[in-house]
N, C-alpha and C positions, 0 to 999 in steps of 0.2 A: 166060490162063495155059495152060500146055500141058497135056495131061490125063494125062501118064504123071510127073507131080514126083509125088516120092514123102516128102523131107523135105530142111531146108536143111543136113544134112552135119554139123553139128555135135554129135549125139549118135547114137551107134550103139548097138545090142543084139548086143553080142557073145559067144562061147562063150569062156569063160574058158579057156583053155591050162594054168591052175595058179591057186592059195589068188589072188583079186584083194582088196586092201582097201581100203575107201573113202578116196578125197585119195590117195591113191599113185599115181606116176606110172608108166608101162607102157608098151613095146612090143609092142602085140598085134598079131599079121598085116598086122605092116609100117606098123602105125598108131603113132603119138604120142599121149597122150591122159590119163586121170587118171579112175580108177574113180570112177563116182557111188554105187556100194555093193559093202557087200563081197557076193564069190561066192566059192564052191567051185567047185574043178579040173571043169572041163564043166559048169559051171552058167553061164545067161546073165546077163547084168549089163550093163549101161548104162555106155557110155565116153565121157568128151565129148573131142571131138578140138579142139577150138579154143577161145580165152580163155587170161585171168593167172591163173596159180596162185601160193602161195606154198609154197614148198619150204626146206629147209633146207641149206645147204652154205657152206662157208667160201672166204671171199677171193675174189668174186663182183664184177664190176664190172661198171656199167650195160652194154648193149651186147656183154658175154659170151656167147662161144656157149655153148650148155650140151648135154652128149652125155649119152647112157643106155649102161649096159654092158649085157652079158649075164643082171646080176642083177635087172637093173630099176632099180640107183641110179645118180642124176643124177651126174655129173664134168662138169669142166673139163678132163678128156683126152681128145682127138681119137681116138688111136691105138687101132685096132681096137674103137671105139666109134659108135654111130647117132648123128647130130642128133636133137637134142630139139627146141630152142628157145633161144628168145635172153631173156639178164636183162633187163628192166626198169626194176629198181633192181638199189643192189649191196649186200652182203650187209650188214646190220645189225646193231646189238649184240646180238641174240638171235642170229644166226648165221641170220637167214632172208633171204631176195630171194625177189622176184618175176618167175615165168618166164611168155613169152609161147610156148605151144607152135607149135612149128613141122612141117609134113607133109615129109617126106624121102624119098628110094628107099631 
């Protein structure tokens, strides 16, 4: 193994930008990912960028791309919005699905 791996990518120690709370989904420094605790604005907190989460949104169908806005909540609108990740499943009678986070520019 090479001697400069440092970790397999999947969770990161990042500085929080703003309030992070744990299971919410986030765009931090251009990452995709889903606080593993809550943090306070510049405090560090552990982000996992990869795996299904389950989130909450309506009218969700398998195979769905799913965008993050500005505020941090998941849509089904493209427009002037980041890739998240792609649905799973599709939204169920609780109003949840399952998203597979995706890494985007």
């Amino acid at each position: 193994m090479a001697n400069n791996f440092v970790n397999r990518g999947e969770v990161l120690t990042l500085t929080a930008a703003d309030v992070r709370i744990s299971g919410n989904p986030y765009r931090e420094y251009s990452f995709n990912g889903v606080a593993l605790i809550d943090a306070a604005q510049n405090e560090a907190f552990t982000f996992q960028l990869r795996g299904v989460f389950e989130f909450a949104l309506a009218s969700v169908t398998v195979g769905a791309l799913i965008y993050i806005d500005s505020n941090n909540d998941i849509t089904l609108t493209s427009t002037d919005n980041d890739l998240y990740g792609r649905a799973v499943t599709a939204t169920d009678a609780d109003g949840n699905f399952h998203c597979l986070i995706l890494q985007s520019e």
